[in-house]
N, C-alpha and C positions, 0 to 999 in steps of 0.2 A: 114321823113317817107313818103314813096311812096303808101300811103295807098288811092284806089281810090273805087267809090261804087261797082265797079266789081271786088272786091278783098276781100270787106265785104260779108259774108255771109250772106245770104237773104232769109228767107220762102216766100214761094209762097202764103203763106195766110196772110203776115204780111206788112202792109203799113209804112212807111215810112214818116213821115209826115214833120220830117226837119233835115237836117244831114250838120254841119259843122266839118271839118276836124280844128285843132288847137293842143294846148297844155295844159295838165292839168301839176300844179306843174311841170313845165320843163320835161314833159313826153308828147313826142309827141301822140294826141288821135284824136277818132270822136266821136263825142257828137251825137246823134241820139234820136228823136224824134220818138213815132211809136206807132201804132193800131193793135192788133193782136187779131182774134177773139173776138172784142168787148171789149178788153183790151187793154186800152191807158198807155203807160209806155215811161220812158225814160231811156237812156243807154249813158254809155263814155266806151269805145273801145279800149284797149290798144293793140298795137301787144306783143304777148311775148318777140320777144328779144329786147325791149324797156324797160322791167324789171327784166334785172341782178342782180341790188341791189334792189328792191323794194319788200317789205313783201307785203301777199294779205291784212292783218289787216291791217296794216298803211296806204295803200291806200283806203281801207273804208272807216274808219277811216277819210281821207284829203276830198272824197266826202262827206261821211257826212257834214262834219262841211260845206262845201261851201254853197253856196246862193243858188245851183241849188236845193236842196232836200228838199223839203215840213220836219217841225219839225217832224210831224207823218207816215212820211212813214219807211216803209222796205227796205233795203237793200238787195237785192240777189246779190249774182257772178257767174260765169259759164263760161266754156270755150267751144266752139263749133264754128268752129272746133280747137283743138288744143294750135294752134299759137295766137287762140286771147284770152284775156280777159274781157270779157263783167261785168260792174259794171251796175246793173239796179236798178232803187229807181221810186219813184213815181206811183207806181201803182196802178189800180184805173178801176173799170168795168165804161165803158162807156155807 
């Protein structure tokens, strides 16, 4: 995956506070750290054609269960723009 931070899409108002490029489940992703209006959250990144065969449930589903997501958070998904898949958990007013 040739995925580099000028390829991620970025608001202007939303910091970044730590982004490692890797794999989730053998799906190559960025893991993203970030501040957004006083909202500290994190996110894993997939590009879309990274998931041909992958349900959006089942990969909730695999973030949840991992180590990265607090037992009490939320789960949202979102695509923006398009080609990517953003899973975001841990969110939390700072």
């Amino acid at each position: 995956m040739n995925l580099n931070s000028n390829q991620i899409p970025n608001d202007p108002e939303t910091t970044i506070l730590f982004q490692q490029l890797g794999v989730f489940d053998d799906i190559p992703a960025c893991y993203q750290s970030w501040l957004f209006d006083g909202i500290r959250g994190e996110s894993i990144i997939f590009h879309k054609r990274d998931l041909k065969h992958h349900k959006d449930t089942d990969l909730i589903k695999k973030v949840k269960a991992s180590k990265l997501v607090k037992s009490t958070s939320q789960i949202t998904l979102s695509r923006n723009p398009p080609e990517f898949l953003f899973i975001n958990f841990n969110i939390a007013l700072e």
